[in-house]
C-alpha positions as CSV (number, residue, x, y, z in Angstrom):
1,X,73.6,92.4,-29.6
2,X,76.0,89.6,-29.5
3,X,76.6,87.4,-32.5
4,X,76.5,83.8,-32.4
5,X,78.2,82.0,-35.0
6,X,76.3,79.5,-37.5
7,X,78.5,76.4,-36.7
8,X,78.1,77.0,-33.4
9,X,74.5,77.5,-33.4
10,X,74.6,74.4,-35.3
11,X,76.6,72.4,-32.8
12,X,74.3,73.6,-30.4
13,X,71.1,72.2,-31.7
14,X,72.7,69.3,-32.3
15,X,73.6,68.5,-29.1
16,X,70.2,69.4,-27.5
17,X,68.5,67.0,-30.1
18,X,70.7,64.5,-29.0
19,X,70.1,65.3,-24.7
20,X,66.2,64.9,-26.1
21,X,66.1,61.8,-28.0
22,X,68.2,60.6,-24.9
23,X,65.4,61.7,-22.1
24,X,62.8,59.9,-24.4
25,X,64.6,57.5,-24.9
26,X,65.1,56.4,-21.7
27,X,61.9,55.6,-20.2
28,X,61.6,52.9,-22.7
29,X,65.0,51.3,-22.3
30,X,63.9,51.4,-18.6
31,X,61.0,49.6,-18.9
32,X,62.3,46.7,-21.0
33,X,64.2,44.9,-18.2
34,X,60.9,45.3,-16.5
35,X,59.2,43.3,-18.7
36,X,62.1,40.8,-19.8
37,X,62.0,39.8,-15.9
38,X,57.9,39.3,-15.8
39,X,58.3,37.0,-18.7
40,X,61.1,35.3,-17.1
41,X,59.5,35.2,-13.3
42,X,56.1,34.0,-14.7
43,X,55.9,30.6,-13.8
44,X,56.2,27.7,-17.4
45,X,53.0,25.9,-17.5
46,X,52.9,22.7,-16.2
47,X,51.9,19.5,-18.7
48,X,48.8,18.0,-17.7
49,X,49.9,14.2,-15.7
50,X,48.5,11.4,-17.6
51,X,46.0,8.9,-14.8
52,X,48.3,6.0,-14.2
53,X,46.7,3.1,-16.5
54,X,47.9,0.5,-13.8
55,X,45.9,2.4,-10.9
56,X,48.5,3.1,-8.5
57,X,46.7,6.5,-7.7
58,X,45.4,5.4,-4.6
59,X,46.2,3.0,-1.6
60,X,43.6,0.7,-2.6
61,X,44.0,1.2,-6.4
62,X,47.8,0.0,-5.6
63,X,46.4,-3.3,-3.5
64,X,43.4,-4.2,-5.7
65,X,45.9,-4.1,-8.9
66,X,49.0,-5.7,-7.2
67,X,46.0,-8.9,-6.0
68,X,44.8,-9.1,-9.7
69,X,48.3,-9.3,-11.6
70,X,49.5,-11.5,-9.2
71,X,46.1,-13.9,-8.9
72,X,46.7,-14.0,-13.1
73,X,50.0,-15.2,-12.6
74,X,51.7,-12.1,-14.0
75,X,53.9,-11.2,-11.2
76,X,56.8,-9.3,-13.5
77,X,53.4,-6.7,-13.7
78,X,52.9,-7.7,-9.3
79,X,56.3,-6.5,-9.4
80,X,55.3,-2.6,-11.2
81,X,53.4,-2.0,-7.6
82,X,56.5,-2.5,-5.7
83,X,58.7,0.5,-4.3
84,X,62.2,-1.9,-5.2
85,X,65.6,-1.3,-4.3
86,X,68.6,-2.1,-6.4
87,X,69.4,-5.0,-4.3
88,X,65.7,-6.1,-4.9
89,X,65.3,-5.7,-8.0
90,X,66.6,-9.2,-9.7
91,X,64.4,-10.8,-7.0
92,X,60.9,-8.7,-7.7
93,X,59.1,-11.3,-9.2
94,X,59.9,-13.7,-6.2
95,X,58.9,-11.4,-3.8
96,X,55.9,-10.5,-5.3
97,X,55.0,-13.8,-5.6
98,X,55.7,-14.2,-1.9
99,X,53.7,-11.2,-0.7
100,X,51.1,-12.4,-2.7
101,X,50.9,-15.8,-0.9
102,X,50.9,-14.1,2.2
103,X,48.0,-12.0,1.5
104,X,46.0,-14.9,0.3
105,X,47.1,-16.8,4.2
106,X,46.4,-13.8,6.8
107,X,44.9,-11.1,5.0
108,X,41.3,-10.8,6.4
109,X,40.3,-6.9,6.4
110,X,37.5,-6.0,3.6
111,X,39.6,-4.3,0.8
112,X,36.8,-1.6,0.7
113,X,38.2,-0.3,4.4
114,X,41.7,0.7,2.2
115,X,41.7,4.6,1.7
116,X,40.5,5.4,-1.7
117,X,41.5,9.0,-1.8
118,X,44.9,10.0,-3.9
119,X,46.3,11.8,0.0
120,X,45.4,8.4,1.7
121,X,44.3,8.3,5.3
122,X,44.8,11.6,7.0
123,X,43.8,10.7,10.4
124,X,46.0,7.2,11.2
125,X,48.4,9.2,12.8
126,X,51.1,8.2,9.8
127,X,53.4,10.9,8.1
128,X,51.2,12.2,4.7
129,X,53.1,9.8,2.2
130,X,52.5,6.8,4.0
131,X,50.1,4.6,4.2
132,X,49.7,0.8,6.3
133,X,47.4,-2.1,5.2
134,X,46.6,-5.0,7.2
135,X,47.5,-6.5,9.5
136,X,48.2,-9.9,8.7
137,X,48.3,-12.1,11.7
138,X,50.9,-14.3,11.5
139,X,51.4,-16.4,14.6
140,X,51.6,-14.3,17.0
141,X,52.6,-11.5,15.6
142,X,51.2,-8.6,13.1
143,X,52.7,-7.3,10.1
144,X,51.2,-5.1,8.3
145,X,52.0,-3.9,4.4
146,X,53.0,-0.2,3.7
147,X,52.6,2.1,1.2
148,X,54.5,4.7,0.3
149,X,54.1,7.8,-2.2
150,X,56.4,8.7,-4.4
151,X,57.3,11.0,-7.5
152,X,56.8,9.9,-10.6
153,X,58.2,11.8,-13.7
154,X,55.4,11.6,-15.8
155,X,52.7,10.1,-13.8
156,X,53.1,12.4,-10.9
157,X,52.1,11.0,-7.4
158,X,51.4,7.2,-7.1
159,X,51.7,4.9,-4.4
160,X,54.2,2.0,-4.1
161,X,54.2,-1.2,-1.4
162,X,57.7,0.3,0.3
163,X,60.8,-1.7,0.7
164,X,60.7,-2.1,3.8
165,X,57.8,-4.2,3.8
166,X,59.9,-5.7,0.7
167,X,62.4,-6.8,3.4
168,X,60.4,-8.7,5.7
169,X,58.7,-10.7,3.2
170,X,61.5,-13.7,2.7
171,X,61.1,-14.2,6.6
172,X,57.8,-14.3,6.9
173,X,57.1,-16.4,3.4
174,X,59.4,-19.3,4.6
175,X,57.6,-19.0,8.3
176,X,53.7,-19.8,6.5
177,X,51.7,-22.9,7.9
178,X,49.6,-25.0,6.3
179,X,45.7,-24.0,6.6
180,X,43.2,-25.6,9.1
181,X,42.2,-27.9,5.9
182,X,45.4,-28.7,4.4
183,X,46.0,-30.2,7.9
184,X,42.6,-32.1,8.4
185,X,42.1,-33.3,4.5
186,X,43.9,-35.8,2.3
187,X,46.5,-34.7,0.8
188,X,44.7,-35.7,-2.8
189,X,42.0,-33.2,-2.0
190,X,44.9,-30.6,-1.5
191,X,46.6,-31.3,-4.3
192,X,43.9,-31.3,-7.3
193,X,42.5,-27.9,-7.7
194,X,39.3,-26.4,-9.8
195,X,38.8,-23.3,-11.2
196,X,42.0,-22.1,-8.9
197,X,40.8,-23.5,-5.7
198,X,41.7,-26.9,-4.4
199,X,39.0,-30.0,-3.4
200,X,39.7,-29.5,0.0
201,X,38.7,-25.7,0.0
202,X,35.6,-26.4,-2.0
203,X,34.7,-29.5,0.6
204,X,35.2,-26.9,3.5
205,X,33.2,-23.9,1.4
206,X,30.3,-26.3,1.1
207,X,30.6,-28.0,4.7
208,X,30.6,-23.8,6.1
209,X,26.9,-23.3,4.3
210,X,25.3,-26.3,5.1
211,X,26.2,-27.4,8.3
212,X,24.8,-24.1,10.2
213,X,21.8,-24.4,8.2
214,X,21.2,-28.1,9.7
215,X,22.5,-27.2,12.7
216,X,20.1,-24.0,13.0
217,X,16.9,-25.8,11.9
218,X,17.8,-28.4,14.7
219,X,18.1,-26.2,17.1
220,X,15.2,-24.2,16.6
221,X,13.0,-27.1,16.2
222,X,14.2,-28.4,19.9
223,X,13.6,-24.7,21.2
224,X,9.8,-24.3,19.7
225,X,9.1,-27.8,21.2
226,X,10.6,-26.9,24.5
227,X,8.3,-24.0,24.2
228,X,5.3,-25.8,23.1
229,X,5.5,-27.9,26.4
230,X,5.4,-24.9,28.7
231,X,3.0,-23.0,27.1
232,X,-0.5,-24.4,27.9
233,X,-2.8,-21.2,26.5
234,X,-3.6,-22.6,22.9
235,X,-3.9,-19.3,21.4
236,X,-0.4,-18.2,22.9
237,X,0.6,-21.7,21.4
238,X,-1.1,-20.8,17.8
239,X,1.1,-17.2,17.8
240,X,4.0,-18.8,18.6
241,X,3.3,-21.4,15.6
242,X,2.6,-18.4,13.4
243,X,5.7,-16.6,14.3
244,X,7.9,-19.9,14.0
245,X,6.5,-20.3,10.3
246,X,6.9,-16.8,9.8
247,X,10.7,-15.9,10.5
248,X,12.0,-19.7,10.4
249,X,13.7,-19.7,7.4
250,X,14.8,-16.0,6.7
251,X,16.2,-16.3,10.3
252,X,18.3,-19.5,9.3
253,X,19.4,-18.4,6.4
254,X,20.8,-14.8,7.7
255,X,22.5,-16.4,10.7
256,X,23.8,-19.2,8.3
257,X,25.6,-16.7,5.8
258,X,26.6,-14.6,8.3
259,X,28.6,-17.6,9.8
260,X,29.9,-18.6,6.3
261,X,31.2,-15.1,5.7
262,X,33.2,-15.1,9.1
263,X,34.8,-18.3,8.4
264,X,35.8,-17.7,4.7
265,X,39.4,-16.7,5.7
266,X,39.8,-20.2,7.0
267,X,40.0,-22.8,4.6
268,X,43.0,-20.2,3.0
269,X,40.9,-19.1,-0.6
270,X,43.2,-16.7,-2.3
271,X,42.2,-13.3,-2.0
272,X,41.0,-12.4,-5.3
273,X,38.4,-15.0,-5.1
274,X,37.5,-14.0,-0.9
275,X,36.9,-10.4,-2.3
276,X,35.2,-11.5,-4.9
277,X,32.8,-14.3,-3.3
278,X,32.4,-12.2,-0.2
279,X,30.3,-9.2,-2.2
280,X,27.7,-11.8,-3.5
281,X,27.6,-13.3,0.2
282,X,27.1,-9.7,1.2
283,X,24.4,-9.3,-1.6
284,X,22.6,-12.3,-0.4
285,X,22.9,-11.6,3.4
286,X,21.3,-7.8,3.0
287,X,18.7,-9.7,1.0
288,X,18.1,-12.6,3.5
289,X,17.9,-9.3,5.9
290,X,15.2,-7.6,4.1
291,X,13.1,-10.7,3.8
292,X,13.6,-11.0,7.5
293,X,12.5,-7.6,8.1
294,X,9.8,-7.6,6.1
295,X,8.6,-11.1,8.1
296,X,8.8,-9.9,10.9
297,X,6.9,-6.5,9.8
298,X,4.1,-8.7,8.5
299,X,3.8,-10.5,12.0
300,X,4.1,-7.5,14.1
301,X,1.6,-5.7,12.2
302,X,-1.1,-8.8,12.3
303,X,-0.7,-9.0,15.9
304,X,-1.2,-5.4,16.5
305,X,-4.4,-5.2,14.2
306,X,-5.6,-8.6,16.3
307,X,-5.5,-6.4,19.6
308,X,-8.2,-3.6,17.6
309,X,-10.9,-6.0,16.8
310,X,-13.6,-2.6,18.3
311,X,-15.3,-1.0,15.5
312,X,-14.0,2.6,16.7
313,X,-10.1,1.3,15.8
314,X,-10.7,0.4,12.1
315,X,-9.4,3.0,11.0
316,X,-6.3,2.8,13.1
317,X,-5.9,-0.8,11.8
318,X,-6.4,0.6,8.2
319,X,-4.1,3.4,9.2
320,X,-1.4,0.7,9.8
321,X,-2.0,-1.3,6.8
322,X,-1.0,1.4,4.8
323,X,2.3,2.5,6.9
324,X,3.2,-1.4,6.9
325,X,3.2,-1.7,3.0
326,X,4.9,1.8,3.1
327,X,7.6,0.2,5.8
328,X,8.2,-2.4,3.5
329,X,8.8,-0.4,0.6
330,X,11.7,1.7,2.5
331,X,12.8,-1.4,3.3
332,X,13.3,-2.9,-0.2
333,X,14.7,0.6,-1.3
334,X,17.3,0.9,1.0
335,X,18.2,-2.9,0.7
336,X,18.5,-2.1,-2.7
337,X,20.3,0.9,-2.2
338,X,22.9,-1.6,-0.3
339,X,23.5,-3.8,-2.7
340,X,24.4,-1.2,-5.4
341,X,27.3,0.2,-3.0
342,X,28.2,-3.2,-2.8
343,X,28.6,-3.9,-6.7
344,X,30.8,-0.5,-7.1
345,X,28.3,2.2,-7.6
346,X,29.2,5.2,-6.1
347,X,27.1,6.4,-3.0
348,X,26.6,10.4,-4.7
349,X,26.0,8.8,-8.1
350,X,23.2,6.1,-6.4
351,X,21.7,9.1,-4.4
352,X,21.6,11.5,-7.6
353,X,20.0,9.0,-9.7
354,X,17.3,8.5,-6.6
355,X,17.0,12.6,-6.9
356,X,16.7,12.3,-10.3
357,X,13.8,9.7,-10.3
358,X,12.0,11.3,-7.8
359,X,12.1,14.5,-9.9
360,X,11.2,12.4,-12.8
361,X,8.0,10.9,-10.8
362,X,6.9,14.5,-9.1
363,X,7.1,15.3,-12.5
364,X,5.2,12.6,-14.4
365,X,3.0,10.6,-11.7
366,X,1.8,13.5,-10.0
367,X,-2.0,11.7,-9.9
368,X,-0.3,8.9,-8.0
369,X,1.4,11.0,-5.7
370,X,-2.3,12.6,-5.3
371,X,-3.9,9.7,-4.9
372,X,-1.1,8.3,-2.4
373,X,-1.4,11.6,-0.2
374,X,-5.4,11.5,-0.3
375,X,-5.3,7.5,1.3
376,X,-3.1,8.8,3.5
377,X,-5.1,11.8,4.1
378,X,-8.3,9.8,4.1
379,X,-6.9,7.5,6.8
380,X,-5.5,10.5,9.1
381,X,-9.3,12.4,8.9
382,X,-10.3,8.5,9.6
383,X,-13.2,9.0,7.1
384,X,-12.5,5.1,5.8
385,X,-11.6,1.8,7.0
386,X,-11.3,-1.9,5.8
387,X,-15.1,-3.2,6.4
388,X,-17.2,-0.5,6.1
389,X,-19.9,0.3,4.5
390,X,-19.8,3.1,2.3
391,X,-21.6,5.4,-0.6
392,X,-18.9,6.3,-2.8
393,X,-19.3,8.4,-6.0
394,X,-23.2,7.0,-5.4
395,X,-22.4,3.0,-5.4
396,X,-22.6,1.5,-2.3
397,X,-20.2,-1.3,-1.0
398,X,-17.5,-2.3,1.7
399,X,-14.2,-1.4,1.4
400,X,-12.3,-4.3,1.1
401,X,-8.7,-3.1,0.9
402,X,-7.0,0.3,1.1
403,X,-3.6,0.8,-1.1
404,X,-0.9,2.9,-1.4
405,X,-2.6,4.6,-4.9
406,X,-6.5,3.5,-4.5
407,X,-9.3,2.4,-2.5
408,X,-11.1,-0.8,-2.8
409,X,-14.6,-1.1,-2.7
410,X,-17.1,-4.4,-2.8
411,X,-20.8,-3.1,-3.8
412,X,-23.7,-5.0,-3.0
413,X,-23.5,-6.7,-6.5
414,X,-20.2,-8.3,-5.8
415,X,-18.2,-5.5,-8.6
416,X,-15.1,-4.6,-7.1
417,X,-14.8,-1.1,-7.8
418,X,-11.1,0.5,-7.7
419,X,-11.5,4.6,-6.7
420,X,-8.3,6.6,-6.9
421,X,-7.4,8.4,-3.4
422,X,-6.9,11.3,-5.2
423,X,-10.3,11.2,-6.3
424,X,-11.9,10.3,-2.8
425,X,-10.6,13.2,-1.3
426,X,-12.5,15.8,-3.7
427,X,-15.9,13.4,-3.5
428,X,-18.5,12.9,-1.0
429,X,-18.0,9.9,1.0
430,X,-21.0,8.5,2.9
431,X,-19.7,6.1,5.4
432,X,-22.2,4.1,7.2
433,X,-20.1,2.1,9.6
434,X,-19.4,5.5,11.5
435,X,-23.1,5.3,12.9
436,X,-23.8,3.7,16.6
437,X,-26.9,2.8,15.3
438,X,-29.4,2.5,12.2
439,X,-32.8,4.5,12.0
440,X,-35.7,1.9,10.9
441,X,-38.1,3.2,9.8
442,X,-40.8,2.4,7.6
443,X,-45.5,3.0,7.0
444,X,-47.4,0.0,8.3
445,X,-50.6,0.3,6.0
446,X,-53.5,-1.6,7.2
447,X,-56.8,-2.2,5.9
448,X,-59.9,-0.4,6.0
449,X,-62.3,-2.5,8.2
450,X,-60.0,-2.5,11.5
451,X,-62.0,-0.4,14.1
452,X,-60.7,1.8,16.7
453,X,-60.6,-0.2,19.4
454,X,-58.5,-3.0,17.1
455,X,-56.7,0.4,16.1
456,X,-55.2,1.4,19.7
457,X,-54.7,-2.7,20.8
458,X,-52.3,-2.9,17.8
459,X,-50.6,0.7,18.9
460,X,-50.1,-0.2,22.6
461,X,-48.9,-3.9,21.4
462,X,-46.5,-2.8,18.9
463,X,-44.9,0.1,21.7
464,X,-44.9,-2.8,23.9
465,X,-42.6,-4.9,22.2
466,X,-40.3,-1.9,20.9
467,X,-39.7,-1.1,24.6
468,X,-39.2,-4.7,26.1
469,X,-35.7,-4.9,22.7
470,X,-33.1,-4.5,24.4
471,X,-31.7,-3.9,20.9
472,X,-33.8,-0.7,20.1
473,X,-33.3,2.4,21.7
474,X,-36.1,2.9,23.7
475,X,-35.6,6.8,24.1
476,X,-36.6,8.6,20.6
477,X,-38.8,5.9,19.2
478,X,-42.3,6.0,18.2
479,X,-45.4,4.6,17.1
480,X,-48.1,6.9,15.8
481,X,-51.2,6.4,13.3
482,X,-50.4,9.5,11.1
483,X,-53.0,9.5,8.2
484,X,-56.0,7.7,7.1
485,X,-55.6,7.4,3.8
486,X,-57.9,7.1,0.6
487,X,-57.7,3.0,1.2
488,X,-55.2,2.0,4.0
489,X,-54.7,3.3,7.6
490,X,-50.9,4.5,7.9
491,X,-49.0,4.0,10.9
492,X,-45.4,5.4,11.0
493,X,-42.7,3.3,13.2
494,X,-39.7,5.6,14.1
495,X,-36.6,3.7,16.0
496,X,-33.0,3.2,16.4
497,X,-31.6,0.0,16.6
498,X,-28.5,-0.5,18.5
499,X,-26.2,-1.5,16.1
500,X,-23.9,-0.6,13.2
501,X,-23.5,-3.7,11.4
502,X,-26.0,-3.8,8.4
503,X,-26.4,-7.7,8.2
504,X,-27.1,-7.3,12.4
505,X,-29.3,-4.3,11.4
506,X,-31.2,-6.2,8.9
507,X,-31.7,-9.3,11.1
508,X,-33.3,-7.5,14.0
509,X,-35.5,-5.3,12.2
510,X,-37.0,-8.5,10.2
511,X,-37.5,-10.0,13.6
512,X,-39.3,-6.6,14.8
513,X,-41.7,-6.6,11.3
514,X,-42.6,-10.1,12.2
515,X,-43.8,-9.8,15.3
516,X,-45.6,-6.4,14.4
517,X,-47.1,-8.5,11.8
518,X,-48.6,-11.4,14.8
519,X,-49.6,-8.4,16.8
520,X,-51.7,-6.9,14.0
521,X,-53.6,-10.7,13.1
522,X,-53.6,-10.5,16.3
523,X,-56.1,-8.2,16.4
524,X,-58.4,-9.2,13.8
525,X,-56.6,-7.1,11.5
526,X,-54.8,-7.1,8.5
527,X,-52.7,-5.0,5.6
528,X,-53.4,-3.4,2.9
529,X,-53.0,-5.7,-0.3
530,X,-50.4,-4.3,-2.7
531,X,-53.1,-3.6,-5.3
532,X,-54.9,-1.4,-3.2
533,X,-52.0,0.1,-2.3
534,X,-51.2,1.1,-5.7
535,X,-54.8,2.0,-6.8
536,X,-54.2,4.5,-3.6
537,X,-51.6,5.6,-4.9
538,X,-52.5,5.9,-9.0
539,X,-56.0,8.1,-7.2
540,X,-53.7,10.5,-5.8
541,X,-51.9,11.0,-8.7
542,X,-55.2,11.3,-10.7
543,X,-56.4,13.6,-8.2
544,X,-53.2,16.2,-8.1
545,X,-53.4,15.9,-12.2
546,X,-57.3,17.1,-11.8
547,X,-56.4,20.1,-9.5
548,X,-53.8,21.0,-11.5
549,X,-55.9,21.6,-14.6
550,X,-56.6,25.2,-15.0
């Protein structure tokens, strides 16, 4: 056994602790370089960028601002919207100024066609950061304003009118002609202005509405008279009449501001007032539109229901009565609809607040969307129609109108009586105008007295002059002597008369009781008096009583 000194045992383990905490060790000291280079690789966060407060986010953002400093006379702001170079720079002012009167001269686009989106236009074939406006025809040449994108330190993105368009803006300022109405008006009309906008503009603004309205009413008038002389049918002549009256005015007031829109770039209003102006003329044009529409809706419709005057197409004519009011409400919605693009509402925020009211009625008018689907269903089955005569919910009247939530009816007292659809279509309906004719039928009662021979004269007489009506059905009728009674001889009459109007119905079968009643005195004979009739009729009831007794 060899022995192994205690130092050097000692030295020994030392050195092997040492080699160990070294091995540990170093995993760790590996692993912090590792994690000193992900925190360093790991990307800073960015700071949120602030939305420009002067609205240069977007191409029209940077036009619509640039017009509104500049139309308030504060062209060191004008000046905040342009991309200038050092050179330019103790000149903005001026040039924005300049720009400014050139826009007011020759620009004509809508503004709204100017890219709203922070990219711009994607598809005008232009590099990504750039963006054209315009043109403005001057002369005979086009110049057109561009936008450019650039970086901004603490706004990020935000588009600038470039410098080059900067540069070509001296030339083109000192090249402006006067306007079509600087020319032709008095230079004191030019020179005193109102509310920004000189005599001679407001004398041209007026002169553009009222002269095609004169003009248009003149030339319609001569066209309708021409007209009027070649037509010789006087009912053709009474349509055409009606349709003048009808569409005269919304036509001439749709072509009139449709004229005075075009020509609004022509007396040279500054721009902030066309863009302005030009929405309300839009307002009223969509308007004037609607109230054409719905004219000429109301005409088309009337003529079409004036072709289906045969019983068996009321309900078609009822039928288009309710898809004419419902025409004209789409109409006024999307009019409507229209005119709140035009005033800035956003097209997803108008359509969601249409899908939330819709929720809203489905929700809370569900009987009126029951009792618009039954009319409509009612209409479809053709179970009603405007005139008929009808048992509904046990009152009996004509229908006198059919809406888009209820049914009219007229009973025979002269109550108008106003039945949900919704209701119509779970009750029985009892529509009397459907028949091609109306059963009469009633007991002729005559007197005790008459003998058989006057019996069978006033049988053959009565057939006689059912068969020689044309206006009875001569196949199914009948005349029989059916019961001889405790005080009266009964006679039934059975037949059909050939029509479906009531007040027809009624006429022809108080003509056919009449001259039963000359063919019975006639004969000698006569009717039962009405108190025989009811002492007949108090014996039977005195008799069933007595059998009835136990």
């Amino acid at each position: 056994m060899v022995l192994i000194p205690k130092s050097l045992r000692q030295g020994v383990l030392l050195v092997c602790n040492a080699v160990l905490c070294i091995a540990l060790a170093l995993p760790i000291v590996a692993q912090i370089p590792v994690l000193s280079d992900s925190n360093t690789a790991s990307p800073t966060p960015q700071p949120e960028r602030t939305p420009d407060p002067l609205r240069r986010d977007t191409p029209r953002g940077t036009i619509t601002s640039f017009i509104r400093s500049a139309h308030d006379g504060d062209f060191v702001a004008a000046a905040r919207y342009l991309q200038l170079r050092l050179r330019q720079e103790p000149d903005a002012a001026t040039l924005a100024q300049n720009l400014n009167e050139l826009m007011d001269r020759y620009y004509q686009q809508p503004v709204s066609v100017i890219s709203d989106s922070p990219e711009g236009a994607i598809d005008d074939g232009l590099p990504l950061d750039r963006e054209k406006v315009g043109p403005l025809i001057i002369g005979d040449q086009e110049f057109y304003i561009e936008l450019e994108r650039v970086s901004d330190s603490k706004l990020g993105q935000i588009w600038l009118i470039s410098s080059e368009t900067l540069d070509q803006v001296p030339a083109l300022h000192s090249a402006i002609e006067r306007t079509w109405a600087e020319r032709a008006m008095p230079d004191v009309l030019v020179r005193n202005t109102i509310f920004g906008l000189s005599y001679a503009q407001l004398v041209v603004w007026a002169a553009s509405i009222l002269i095609p309205i004169l003009l248009l009413w003149f030339v319609f008038q001569i066209a309708v008279a021409v007209a009027r002389w070649f037509i010789e049918d006087p009912a053709r002549r009474r349509r055409l009449d009606a349709w003048y009256a009808g569409i005269r005015w919304p036509l001439i007031f749709v072509l009139a501001l449709a004229f005075h829109l075009a020509s609004l770039y022509v007396p040279g209003f500054p721009l902030r007032f066309r863009i302005t102006y030009s929405r309300i003329v839009v307002v009223l044009l969509i308007v004037a539109i609607a109230w054409l529409i719905r004219r000429l809706l109301t005409l088309t419709f009337d003529y079409m229901r004036s072709k289906m005057q045969r019983r068996e197409r009321a309900s078609t004519r009822s039928l288009m009565l309710l898809g004419e009011r419902v025409v004209k409400l789409l109409v006024m919605l999307v009019a409507a609809l229209l005119i709140l693009i035009i005033v800035g509402v956003e097209t997803s925020t108008a359509l969601a607040g249409l899908g939330i009211i819709g929720v809203a009625l489905a929700l809370g008018a569900q009987k009126t969307v029951e009792n618009f689907l039954g009319g409509v269903f009612l209409l479809t089955d053709r179970a009603l129609a405007v005139g008929d005569l009808c048992s509904i919910s046990n009152r009996l009247g004509f229908v006198e109108d059919i809406t888009l939530r209820s049914v009219r009816l007229r009973t025979l007292e002269q109550i108008l009586l106003s039945i949900p659809a919704g209701v119509l279509s779970q009750d029985t309906i009892e529509n009397f105008s459907t028949r091609g004719k109306i059963l009469m039928q009633t007991t002729l009662r005559l007197r005790y007295g008459t003998s058989a021979e006057q019996l069978r004269a006033i049988l053959v007489g009565i057939r006689a002059l059912i068969a020689e009506n044309l206006q009875i059905e001569s196949e199914g009728s009948r005349v029989r002597l059916v019961e001889f009674g405790i005080r009266t001889i009964e006679i039934e009459l059975f037949a059909y008369i050939l029509t479906a109007d009531i007040l027809e119905f009624m006429d022809v079968r108080e003509h056919v009781l009449l001259e039963i009643a000359e063919v019975v005195e006639g004969e000698g004979s006569g009717f039962a008096s009405p108190e025989i009739v009811d002492l007949t009729v108090e014996s039977a009831l005195a008799n069933d009583k007595q059998r009835t007794r136990p």
